[in-house]
C-alpha positions in Angstrom: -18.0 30.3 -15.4 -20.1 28.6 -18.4 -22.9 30.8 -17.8 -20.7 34.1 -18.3 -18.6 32.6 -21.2 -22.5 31.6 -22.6 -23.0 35.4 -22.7 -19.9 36.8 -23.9 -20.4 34.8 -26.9 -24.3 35.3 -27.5 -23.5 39.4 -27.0 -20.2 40.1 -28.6 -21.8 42.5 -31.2 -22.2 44.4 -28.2 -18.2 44.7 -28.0 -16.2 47.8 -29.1 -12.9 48.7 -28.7 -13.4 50.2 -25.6 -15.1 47.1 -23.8 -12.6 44.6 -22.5 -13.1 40.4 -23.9 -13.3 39.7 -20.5 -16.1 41.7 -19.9 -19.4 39.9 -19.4 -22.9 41.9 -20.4 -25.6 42.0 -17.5 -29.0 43.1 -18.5 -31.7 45.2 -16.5 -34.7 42.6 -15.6 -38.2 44.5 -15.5 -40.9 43.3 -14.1 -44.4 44.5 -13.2 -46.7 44.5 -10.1 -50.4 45.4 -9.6 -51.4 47.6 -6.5 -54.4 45.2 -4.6 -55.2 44.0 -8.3 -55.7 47.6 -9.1 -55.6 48.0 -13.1 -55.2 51.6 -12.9 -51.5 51.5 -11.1 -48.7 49.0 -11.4 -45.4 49.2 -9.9 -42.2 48.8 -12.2 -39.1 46.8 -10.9 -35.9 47.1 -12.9 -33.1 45.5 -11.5 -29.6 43.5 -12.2 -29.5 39.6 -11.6 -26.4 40.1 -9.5 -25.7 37.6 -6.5 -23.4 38.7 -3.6 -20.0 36.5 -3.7 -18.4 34.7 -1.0 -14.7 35.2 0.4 -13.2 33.9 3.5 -9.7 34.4 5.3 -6.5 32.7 3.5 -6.3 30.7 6.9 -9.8 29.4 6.2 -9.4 28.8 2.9 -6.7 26.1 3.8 -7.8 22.5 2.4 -9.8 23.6 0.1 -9.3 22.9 -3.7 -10.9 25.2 -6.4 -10.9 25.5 -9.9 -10.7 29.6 -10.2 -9.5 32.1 -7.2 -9.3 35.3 -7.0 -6.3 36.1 -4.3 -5.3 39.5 -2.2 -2.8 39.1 0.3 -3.7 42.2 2.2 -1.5 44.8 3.8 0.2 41.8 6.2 3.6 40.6 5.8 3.2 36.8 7.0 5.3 33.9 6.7 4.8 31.4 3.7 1.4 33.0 3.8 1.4 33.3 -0.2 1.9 29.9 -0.9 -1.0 28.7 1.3 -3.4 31.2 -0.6 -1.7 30.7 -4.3 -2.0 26.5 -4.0 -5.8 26.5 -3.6 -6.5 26.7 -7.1 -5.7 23.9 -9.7 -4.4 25.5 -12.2 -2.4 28.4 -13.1 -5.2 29.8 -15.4 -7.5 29.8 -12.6 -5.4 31.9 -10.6 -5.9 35.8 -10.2 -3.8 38.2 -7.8 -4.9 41.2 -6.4 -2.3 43.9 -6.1 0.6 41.5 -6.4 3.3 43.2 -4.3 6.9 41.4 -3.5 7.3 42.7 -0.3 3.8 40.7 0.5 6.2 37.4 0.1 7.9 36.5 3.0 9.8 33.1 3.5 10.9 32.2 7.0 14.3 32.2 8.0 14.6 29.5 10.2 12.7 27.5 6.8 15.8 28.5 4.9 18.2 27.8 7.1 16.8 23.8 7.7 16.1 24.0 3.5 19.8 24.6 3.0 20.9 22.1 5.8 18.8 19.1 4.6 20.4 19.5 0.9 24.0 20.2 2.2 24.3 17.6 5.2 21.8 15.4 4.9 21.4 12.0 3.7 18.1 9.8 3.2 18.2 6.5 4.9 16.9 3.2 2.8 13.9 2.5 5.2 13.5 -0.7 2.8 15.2 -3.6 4.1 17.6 -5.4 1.5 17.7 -9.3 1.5 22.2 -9.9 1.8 24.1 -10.7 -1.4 22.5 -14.1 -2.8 26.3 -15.2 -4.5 27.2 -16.1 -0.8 23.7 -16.3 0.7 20.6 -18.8 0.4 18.0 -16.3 0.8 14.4 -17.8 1.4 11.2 -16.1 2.4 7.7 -16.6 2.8 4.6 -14.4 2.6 0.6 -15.1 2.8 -0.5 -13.1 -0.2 -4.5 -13.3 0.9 -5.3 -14.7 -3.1 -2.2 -15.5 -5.8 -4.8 -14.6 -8.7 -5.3 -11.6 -7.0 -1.7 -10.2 -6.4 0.9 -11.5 -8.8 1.3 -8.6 -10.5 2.2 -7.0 -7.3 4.6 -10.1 -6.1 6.3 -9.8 -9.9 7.2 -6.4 -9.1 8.7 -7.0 -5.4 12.1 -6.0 -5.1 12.9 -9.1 -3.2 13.0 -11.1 -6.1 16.1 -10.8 -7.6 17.7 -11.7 -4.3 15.8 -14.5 -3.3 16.2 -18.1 -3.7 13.1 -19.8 -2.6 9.7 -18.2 -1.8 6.8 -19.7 -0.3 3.4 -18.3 -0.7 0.4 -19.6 1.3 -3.3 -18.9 0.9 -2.7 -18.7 -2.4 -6.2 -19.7 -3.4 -5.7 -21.1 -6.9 -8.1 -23.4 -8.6 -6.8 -26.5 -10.1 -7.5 -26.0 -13.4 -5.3 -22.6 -13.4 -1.8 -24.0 -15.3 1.4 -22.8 -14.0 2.0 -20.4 -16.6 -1.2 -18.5 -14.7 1.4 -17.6 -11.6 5.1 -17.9 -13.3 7.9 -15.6 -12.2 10.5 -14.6 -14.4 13.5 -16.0 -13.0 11.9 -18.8 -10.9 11.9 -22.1 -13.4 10.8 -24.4 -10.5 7.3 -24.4 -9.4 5.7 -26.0 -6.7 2.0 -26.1 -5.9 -0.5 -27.1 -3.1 -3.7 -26.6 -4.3 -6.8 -26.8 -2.2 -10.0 -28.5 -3.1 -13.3 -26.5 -3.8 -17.0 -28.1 -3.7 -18.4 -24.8 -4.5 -18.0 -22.4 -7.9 -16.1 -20.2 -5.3 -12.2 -20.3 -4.9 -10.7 -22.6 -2.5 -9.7 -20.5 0.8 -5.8 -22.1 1.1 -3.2 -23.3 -1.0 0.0 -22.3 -1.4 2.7 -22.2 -4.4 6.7 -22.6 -4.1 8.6 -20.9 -6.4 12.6 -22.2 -6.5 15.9 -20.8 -8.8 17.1 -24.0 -8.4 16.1 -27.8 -8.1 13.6 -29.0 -5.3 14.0 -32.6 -4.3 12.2 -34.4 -1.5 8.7 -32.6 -2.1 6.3 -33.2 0.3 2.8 -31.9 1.2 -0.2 -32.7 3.4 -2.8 -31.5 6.1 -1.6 -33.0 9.2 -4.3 -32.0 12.2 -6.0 -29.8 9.4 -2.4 -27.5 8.9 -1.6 -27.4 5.4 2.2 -28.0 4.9 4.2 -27.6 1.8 8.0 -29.0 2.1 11.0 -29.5 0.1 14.6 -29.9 0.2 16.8 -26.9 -1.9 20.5 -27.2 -2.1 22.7 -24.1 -3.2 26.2 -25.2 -3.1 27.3 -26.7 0.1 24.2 -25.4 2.1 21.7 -28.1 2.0 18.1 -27.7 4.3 14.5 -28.8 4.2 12.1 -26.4 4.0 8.3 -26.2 5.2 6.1 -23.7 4.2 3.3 -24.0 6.9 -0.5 -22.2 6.9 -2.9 -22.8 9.6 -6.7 -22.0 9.5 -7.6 -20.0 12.9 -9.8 -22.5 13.4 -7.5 -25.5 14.0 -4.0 -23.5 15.1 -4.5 -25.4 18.9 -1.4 -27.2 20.1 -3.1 -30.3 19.9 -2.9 -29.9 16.2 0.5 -28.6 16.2 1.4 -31.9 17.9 0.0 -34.0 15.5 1.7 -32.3 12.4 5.3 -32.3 14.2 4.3 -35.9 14.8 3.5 -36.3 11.0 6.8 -34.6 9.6 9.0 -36.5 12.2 10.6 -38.3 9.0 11.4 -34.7 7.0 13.1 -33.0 10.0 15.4 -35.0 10.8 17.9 -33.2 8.9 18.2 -29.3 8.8 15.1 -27.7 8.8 13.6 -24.1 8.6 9.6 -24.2 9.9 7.9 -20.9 8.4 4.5 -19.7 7.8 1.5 -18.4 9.2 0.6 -20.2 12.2 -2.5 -17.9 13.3 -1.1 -17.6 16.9 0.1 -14.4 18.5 3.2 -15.1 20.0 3.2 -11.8 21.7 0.4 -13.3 24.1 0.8 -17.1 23.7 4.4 -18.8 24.7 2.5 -22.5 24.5 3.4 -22.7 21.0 6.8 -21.8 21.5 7.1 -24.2 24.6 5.9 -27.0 22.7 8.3 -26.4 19.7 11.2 -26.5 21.6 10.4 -30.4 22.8 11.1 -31.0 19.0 14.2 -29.3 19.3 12.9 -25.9 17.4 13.2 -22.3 18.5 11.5 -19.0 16.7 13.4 -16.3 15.2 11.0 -13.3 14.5 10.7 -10.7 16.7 8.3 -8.0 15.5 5.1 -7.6 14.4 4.3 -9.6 11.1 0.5 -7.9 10.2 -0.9 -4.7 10.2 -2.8 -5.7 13.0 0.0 -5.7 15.1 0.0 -9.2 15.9 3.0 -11.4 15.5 1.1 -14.6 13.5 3.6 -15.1 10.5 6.8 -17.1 12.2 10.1 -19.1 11.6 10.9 -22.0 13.7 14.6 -23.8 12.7 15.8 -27.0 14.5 20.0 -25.5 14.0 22.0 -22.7 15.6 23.3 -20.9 12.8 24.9 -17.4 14.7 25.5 -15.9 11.1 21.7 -16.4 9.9 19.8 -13.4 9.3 16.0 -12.9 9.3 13.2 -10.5 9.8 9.9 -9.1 8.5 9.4 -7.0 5.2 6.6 -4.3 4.5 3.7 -5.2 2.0 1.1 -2.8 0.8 -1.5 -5.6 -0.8 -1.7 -7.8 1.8 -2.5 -7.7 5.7 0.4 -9.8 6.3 4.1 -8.9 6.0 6.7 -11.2 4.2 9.2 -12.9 6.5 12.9 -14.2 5.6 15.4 -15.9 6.9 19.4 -16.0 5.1 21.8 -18.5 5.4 25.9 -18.0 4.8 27.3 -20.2 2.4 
């Protein structure tokens, strides 16, 4: 197209009122030839630099994007056929119909009929899980972000927030000299962190950061058997619980660990306690850990998938029967792992 608007402009004295602006000059190309390097006879070729164009089949054409199309429909009458041959091009401009005809636009009438029934009936279902009403609920979740400094614009903008209480994030990866103000949430005055220690100029690999509406008391945190835990005690009116945020490196989640950190929090969960974090063992093929909770008087709640891997890593143990409780898994498109809650009545 920039070659032919190239000549338009250089030859527009050539225009007259009977030449169209859209019209674009080709010139006759001469060249000549000697016969068996014969001086006394040449041959003389005179023709017009024009290259054969390309067209294929509206069916073939489909997926393809293009910036100028020239469109016929043909003598067919077929369904919807005009809108897969009119949406190749990206722009109206671009767009040129041959022999534009209305009775070569057909719509399906089983299309219509759905259409019409969709609008009229029809109602979209929230596939986005809602945490319960937080004036009668303590609503607390947990979710390993895979890097804090990475994602907290995306965790600022979670719809969660406003209904949460008490959020734990693990493998946070923050460096020490980061200030709070770094990772503040509007809306979350109490702050929490656990950060790891780095040798290296690179980030440390854990951490994690607790973010509270209201006032922690009891904070606690360690790296029993190489698990790092993260605990505190949160009262909303006259629910009170201890809560540990838990991340284990793949490396140490064995159940001889696991036994030395129950052993190691034996003091903290003696009252009501909710367990929850990525424990880096798939439940789905692995009761052991499970088993060996339940000698400390804990059972598991979730019961689906908590990566995108399909594996069921990211749990919540609780050491109280609670038949009212609620909790479950949320979706998360910046990080492998899914956010899990868990809501008390009040």
């Amino acid at each position: 197209m920039g070659i032919g608007k190239d000549q338009r402009r250089q030859f527009q004295y050539l225009r007259n009122d009977q030449i169209d602006k859209t019209w674009t000059p080709i010139f006759e190309v001469t060249r000549k030839f000697l016969i068996n390097n014969n001086q006394s006879y040449q041959i003389l070729r005179r023709q017009f630099p024009i290259r054969l164009a390309a067209a294929k089949t509206i069916h073939k054409s489909q997926g393809s994007t293009v910036n100028n199309l020239v469109a016929h429909l043909g003598r067919r009458k077929n369904d919807h056929m005009h809108y897969v041959a009119f949406s190749r091009v990206r722009s109206l401009e671009g767009l040129h119909i041959l022999h534009l005809s209305e009775d070569k636009i057909s719509v399906s009438i089983d299309v219509t009929v759905e259409m019409d029934r969709m609008r009229s009936t029809t109602k979209v279902l929230n596939s986005v899980i809602e945490l319960p009403d937080p004036q009668t609920w303590l609503n607390i979740l947990c979710h390993n972000v895979r890097s804090l400094h990475l994602h907290i614009k995306d965790v600022k903008e979670e719809s969660y927030l406003s209904s949460c209480d008490l959020i734990g994030i693990t493998e946070s990866r923050l460096k020490q000299e980061e200030t709070d103000s770094c990772v503040a949430i509007t809306g979350f005055p109490t702050l929490y962190r656990h950060d790891s220690v780095s040798n290296s100029l690179i980030r440390p690999h854990h951490g994690s950061v607790i973010y509270s509406k209201h006032q922690l008391s009891s904070t606690y945190k360690g790296r029993p058997g190489g698990i790092e835990i993260t605990s505190a005690v949160i009262v909303k009116q006259n629910t009170r619980v201890r809560v540990i945020f838990l991340y284990c490196p793949p490396k140490v989640s064995t159940l001889n660990n696991f036994s030395i950190m129950m052993q190691s929090v034996s003091s903290l969960i003696e009252e009501k306690t909710i367990l929850m974090g990525d424990f880096n063992v798939d439940i789905q093929n692995n009761c052991s850990l499970i088993n060996l909770m339940k000698t400390y008087g804990f059972n598991q709640l979730i019961e689906e998938v908590t990566t995108d891997y399909n594996t069921a890593l990211d749990l919540i143990f609780v050491n109280f029967i609670d038949n009212n409780a609620k909790s479950g898994v949320l979706e998360c498109y910046y990080s492998d792992h899914k956010p899990i809650f868990i809501c008390l009545p009040m």
